[in-house]
C-alpha positions in Angstrom: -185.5 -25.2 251.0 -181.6 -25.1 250.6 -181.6 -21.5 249.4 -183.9 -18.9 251.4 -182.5 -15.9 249.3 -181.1 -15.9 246.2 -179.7 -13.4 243.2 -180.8 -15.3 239.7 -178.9 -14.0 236.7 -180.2 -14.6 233.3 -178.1 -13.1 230.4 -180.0 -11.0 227.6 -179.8 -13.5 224.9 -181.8 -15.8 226.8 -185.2 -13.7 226.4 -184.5 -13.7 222.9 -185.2 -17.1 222.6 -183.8 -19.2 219.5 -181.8 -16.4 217.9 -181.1 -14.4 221.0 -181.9 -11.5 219.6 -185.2 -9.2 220.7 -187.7 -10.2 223.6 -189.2 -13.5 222.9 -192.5 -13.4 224.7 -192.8 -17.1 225.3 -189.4 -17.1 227.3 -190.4 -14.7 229.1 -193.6 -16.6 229.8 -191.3 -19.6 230.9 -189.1 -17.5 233.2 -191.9 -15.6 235.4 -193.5 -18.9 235.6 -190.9 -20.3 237.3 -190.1 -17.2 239.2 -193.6 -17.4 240.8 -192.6 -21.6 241.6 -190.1 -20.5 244.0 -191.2 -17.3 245.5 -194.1 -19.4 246.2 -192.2 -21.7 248.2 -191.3 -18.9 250.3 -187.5 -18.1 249.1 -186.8 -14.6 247.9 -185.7 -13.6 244.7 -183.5 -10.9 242.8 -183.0 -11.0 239.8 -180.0 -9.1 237.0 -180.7 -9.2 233.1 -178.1 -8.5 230.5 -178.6 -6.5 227.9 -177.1 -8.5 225.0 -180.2 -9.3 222.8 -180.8 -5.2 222.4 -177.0 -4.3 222.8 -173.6 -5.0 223.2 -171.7 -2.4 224.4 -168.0 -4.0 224.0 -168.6 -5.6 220.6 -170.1 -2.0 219.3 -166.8 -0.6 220.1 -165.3 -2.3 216.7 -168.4 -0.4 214.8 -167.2 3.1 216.4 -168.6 3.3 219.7 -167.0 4.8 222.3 -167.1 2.1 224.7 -168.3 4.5 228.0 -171.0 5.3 225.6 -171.2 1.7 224.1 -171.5 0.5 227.8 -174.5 2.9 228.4 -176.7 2.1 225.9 -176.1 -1.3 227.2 -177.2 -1.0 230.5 -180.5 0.8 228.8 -180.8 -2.4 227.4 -180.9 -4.3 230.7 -183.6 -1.8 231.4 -185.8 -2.6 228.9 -185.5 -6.5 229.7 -186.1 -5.6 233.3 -189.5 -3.9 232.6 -190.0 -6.6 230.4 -189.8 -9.3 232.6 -191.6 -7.3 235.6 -194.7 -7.2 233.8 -194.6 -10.7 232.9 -194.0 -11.7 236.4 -197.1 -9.5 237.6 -199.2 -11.3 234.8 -198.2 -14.1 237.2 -200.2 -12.6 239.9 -196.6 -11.6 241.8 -195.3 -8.2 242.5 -192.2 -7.2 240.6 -190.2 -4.0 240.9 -187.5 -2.6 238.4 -184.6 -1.0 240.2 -182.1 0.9 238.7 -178.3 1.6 239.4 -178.7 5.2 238.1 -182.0 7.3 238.8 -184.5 6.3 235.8 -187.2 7.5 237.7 -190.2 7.3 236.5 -189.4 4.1 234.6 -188.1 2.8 237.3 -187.0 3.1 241.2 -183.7 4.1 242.3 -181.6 1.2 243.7 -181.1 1.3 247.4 -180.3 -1.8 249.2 -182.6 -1.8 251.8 -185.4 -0.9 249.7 -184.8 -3.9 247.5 -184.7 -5.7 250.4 -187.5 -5.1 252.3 -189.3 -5.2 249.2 -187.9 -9.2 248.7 -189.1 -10.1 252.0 -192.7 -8.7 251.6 -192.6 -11.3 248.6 -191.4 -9.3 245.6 -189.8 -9.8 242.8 -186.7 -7.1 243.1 -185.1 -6.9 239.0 -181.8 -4.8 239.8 -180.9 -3.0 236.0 -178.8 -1.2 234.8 -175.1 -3.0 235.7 -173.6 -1.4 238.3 -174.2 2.2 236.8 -170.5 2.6 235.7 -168.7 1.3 232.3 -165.8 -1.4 232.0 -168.1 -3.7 234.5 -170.5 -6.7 232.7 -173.7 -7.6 234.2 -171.9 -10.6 235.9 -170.2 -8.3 237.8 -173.6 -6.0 238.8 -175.1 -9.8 239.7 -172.5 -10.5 242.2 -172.1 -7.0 243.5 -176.0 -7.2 244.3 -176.3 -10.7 245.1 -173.4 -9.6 248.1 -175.3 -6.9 249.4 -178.6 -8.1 249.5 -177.2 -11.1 251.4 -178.0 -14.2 249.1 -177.2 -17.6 249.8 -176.3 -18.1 246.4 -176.1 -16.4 242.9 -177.6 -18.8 240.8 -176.6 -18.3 237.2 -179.1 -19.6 234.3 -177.7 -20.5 230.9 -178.4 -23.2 228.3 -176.3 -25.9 229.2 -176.4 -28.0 232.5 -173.3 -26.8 233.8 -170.0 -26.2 233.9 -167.6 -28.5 231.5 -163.7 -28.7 230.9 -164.3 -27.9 227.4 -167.3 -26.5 225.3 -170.2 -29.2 225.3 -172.0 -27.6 222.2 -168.4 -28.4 220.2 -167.0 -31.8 222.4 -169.8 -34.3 223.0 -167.1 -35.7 225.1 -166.7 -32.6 227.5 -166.8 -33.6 231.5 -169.3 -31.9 233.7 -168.6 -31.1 237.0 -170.8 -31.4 239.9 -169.2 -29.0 242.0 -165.9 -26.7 241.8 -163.7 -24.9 244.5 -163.3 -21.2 243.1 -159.6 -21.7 243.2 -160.0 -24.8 240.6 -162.0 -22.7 238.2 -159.4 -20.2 237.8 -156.3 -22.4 237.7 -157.9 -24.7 235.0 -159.5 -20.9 233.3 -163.1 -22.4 233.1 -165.3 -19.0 232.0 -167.7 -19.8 235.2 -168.3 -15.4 234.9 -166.2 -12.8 234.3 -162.9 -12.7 236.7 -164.3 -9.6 238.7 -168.0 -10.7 239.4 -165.6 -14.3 240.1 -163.5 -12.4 242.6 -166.5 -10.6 244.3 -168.1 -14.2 244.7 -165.1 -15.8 246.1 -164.2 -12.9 248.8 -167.5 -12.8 250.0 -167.9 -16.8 250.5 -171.2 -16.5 247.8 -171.7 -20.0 246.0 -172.5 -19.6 242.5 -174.8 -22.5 240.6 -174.4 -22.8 237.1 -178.0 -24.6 235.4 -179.9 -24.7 232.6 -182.4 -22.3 233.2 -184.2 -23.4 229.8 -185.4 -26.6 231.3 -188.5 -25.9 233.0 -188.5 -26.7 236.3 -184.6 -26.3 237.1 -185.0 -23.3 239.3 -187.3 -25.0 241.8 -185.1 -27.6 241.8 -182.1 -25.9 242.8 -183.4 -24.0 245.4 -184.8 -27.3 246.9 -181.0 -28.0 246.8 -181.7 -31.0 244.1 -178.1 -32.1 242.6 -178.3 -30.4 239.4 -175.9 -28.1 237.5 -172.6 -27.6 238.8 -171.9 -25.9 242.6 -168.7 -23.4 242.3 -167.8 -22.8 246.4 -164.4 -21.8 248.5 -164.6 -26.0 249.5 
């Protein structure tokens, strides 16, 4: 296995299957399933959900939210994907914990790095929620600031395209895919690989990001087996 540890972060549109919106149970379904694929092979997982299929905290700052509060009643809505997807991994026969960045007890445990930890290496499923507990930082941000503590080997980002291109796929059927991407190219040529802080964070601390398609079955797997799929962003 390429990867022995590794931070997956799924954004919340993705559980809301072909509208994005609300928790689409087959996705879920589809995600825990292939959760269980790798954990079986013996690599340990973490995983951050967005909250974007419940709540948007930014864009419900044009509607008249304050956008600390806004931001909250986002990370709730990581929350509620977290528990979500916990209980679906367990209906996969593996053990799945919800931690969260504020104490939500007794919805949830109380993020502490070590006990994630230990908790990945006994085989579990550690779903890190709630953002990083403060406002004015995204989920991609809460992704790398976990995936650097716990140690990953890579944050692996799922989306619903194959990679990273110079120009929107969905709009240019002519966009170019790139295999793989020094962090200093994505910046200069502004590719949206994640926001620029979560970017930073990744890039100081030497962390590889892989962006996939986590809709194709089987693509998680795959990259952890270090298969040439999706596009590599690294310091080289």
């Amino acid at each position: 296995m390429k990867y022995k540890k590794v931070l997956l972060k799924l954004s919340g549109e993705s559980l809301g299957g072909s509208d994005g919106k609300g928790i689409d149970e087959g996705m879920l379904a589809r995600y825990a399933s292939d959760i269980k694929d790798v954990i079986s092979h013996g690599t340990q997982v973490a995983v951050v959900i967005g909250g974007g299929n419940i709540f948007r905290g930014l864009s419900g700052v044009g509607k008249g939210f304050d956008r600390v509060r806004g931001d909250q009643m986002g990370m709730l809505a990581t929350v509620i994907n977290s528990i979500a997807l916990s209980m679906a991994i367990k209906s996969e026969g593996v053990d799945a914990e919800v931690f969260t960045s504020t104490p939500m007890e007794p919805f949830a445990r109380y993020y502490v790095r070590d006990a994630a930890a230990a908790f990945m290496q006994k085989g579990g499923v550690a779903i890190i929620a709630g953002g990083t507990g403060n406002p004015f930082f995204t989920t991609d941000s809460a992704s790398a600031l976990r995936a650097a503590e716990l140690g990953a080997d890579a944050l692996l980002k799922g989306t619903r395209v194959d990679g990273v291109y110079d120009s929107d796929p969905e709009k240019n059927p002519s966009a170019k895919k790139y295999d793989n991407l020094t962090f200093d190219r994505a910046l200069s040529d502004n590719l949206k690989v994640m926001d620029l802080t979560a970017f930073a964070l990744c890039k100081e601390n030497s962390l590889p990001i892989v962006v996939f398609d986590m809709n194709k079955q089987g693509n998680l797997l795959r990259i952890v087996k270090g298969d040439n799929i999706g596009t590599i962003v690294s310091g080289r």
